[in-house]
N, C-alpha and C positions, 0 to 999 in steps of 0.2 A: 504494500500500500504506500505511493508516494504522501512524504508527510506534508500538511496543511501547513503548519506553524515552524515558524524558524523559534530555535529553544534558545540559542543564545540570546536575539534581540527580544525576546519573553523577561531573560533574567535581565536585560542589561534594561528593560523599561520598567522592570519592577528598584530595581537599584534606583533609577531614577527617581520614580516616584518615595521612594523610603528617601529622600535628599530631600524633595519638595517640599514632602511634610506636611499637606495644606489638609487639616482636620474636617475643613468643609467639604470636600472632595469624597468625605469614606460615608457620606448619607448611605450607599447601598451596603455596603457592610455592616455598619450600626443598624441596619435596618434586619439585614442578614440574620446578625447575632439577635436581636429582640424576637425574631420571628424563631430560631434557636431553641431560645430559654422557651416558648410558650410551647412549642411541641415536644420537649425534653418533661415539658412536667407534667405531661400525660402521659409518660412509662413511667407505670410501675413497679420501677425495680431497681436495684443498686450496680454500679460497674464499677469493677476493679481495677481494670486499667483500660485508659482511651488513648486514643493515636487520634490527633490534630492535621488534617493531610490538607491543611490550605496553603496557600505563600504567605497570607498574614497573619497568622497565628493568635495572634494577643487578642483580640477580641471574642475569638474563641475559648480562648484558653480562661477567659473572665468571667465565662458562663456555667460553663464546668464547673468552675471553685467556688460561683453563686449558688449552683445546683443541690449542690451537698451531696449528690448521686456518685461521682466518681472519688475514687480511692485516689489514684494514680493518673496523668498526664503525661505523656511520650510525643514528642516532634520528632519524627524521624528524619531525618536528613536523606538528599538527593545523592544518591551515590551517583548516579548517570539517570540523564530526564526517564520521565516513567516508569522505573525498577522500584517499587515500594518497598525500603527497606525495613520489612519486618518479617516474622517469623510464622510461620505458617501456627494457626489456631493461637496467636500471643495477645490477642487483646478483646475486651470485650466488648466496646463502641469505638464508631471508625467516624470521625467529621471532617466534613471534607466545606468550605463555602470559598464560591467563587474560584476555583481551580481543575475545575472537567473540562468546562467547556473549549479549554486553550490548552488542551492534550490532541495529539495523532491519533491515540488509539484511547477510545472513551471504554469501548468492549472489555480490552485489555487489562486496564484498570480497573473494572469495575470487578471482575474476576480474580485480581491482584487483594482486591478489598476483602471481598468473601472468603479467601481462603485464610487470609491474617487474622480473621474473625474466629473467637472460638464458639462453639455449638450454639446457638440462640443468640449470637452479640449480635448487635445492632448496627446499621450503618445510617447515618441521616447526613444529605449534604445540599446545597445547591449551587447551580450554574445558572449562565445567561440563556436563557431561550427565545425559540422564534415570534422577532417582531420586535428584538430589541435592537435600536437605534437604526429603523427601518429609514427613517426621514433623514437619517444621515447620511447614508448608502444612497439612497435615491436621488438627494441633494449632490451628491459628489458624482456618482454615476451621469447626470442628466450633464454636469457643467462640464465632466472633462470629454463627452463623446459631443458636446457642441464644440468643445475649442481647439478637439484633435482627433474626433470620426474614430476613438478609440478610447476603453478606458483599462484599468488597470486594479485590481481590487483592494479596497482600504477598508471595507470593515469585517470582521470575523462573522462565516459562517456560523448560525445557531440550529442546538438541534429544536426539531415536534419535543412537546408532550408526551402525546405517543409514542415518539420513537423512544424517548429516553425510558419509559417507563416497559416499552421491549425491551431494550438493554439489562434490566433489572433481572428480567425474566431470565432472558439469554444467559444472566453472568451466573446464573443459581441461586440468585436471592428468593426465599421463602417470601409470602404475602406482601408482596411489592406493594409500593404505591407514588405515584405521581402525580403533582398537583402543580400550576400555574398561576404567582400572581403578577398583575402588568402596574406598574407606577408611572404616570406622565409627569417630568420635569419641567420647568419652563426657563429660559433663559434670555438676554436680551438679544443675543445673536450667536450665532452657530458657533462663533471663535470663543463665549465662553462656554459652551459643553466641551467643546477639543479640547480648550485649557484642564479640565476636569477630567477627561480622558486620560490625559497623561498625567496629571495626578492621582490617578488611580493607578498606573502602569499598564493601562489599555493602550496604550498606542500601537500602530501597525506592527505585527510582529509576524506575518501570513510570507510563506515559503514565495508566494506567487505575486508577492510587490513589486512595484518600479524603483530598480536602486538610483533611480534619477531624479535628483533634488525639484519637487513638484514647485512650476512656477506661479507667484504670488495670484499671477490672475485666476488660474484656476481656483481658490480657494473664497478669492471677492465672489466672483461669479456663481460659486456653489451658496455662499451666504445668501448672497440676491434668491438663488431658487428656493431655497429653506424657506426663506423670508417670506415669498409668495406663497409658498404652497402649504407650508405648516407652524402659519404663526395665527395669535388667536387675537382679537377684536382690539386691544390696547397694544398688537406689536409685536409681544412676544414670542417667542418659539416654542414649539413643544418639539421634548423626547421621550422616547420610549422604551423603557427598559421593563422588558420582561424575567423572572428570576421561576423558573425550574425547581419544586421542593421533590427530592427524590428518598424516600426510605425503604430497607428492608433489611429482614433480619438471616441471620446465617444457619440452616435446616437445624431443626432437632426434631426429637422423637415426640416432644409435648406438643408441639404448634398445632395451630387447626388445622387442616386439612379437607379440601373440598370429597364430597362422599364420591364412592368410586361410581362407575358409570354400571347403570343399572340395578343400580340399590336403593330405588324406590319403591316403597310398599304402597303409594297411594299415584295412582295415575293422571297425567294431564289431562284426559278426558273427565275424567272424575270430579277434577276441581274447574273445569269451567263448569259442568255443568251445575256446581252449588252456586256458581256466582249470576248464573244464567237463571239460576230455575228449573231447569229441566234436569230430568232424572238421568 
């Protein structure tokens, strides 16, 4: 599989972004983690040890220790991108926010996750999903194939809901589930979401970029189309950042499990006809 994302300009715009530092910038993260703690305190149950598998850790790692649920905290470190270094069946919750989506092999991973998992541990994490910063994409798409009958791609593909919540399936996770929420941002012009972009360490980081310093016009001219197309009544601009909530847990012998196929003692026909009336 040719890979999507270049890993070192990944780590060298996250570097950057840890320089920038601009607090304002980490709304989705803070947002991430809040959304975290509220689904953390609907399992009922304690962990022993978790693995933090984001690139920003600390916010994570504050929820955890707010939670009272975990024992133990482990960051594992990047031996070489995508190799999780952890130990097969070594921990019993796997968190992962904002760090799938800007992997090669999401499959991969997610399979990497369940096996680090021991019997019943849990995995909760999320990514960007489709439809996040569509107006940015279409805004740069439309300016650069007007000012050169070609364009070159700058914002990172996102997965379905769907698809991710196959993946779950796919990777062996026990009672998957996948869930989608969208937040529209608004900004006074398109140059400051980019600014916030790279303060996030979102900036272009896609295998399939133009290593040619993009010229100024191109980026006036894509604000102009933003501005027309996706700004709201006083000006503004709107974006769109959709966030992927993905959980599941790693097989044991206790979990529910759907009945096998043909282990019904009362039949379809049977139950429409009490809801029908007829015998």
């Amino acid at each position: 599989m040719d890979p999507i994302f270049d890993h070192q300009s990944l780590a060298a715009n996250r570097r950057r972004a840890r320089h920038i530092g601009d607090e304002g910038a980490a709304f989705l993260m803070n947002r991430a983690a809040d959304d975290l703690a509220d689904r953390l305190s609907t399992v009922g149950r304690q962990f022993a040890r978790a693995a933090i598998l984001s690139p920003a850790a600390d916010a994570a790692a504050a929820v955890l220790r707010a939670s009272g649920k975990v024992t133990d905290i482990v960051e594992p470190k990047d031996i070489e991108p995508e190799v999780l270094a952890l130990d097969a069946e070594s921990i019993d919750l796997a968190i992962s926010l904002y760090g799938l989506h800007a992997m090669n092999d999401v499959p991969g991973m997610l399979v990497q996750i369940r096996r680090a998992l021991r019997p019943d541990g849990l995995f909760l994490g999320c990514m960007a999903g489709s439809g996040t910063l569509g107006e940015l994409r279409d805004a740069l798409l439309a300016a650069e194939t007007e000012l050169s009958g070609g364009a070159s791609p700058r914002v990172f593909p996102f997965a379905d809901v769907r698809d991710a919540g196959a993946l779950l399936q796919r990777a062996g996770f026990a009672l998957p589930v996948a869930d989608i929420e969208t937040v529209t941002v608004r900004y006074e012009t398109m140059f400051g979401l980019m600014r916030d972009l790279r303060a996030m360490g979102a900036a272009n980081a896609l295998v399939a970029r133009s290593r040619k310093p993009a010229p100024r016009a191109l980026f006036m001219r894509a604000a102009e189309i933003y501005a027309e197309r996706f700004s709201d009544d006083d000006g503004r601009i709107r974006a769109t950042f959709s966030t992927i909530w993905l959980s599941g847990w790693a097989p044991h012998a206790s979990q529910q499990k759907p009945s096998a196929r043909g282990s019904a003692t009362v039949s379809l026909t049977q139950v429409l006809g009490k809801e029908t009336g007829k015998p």
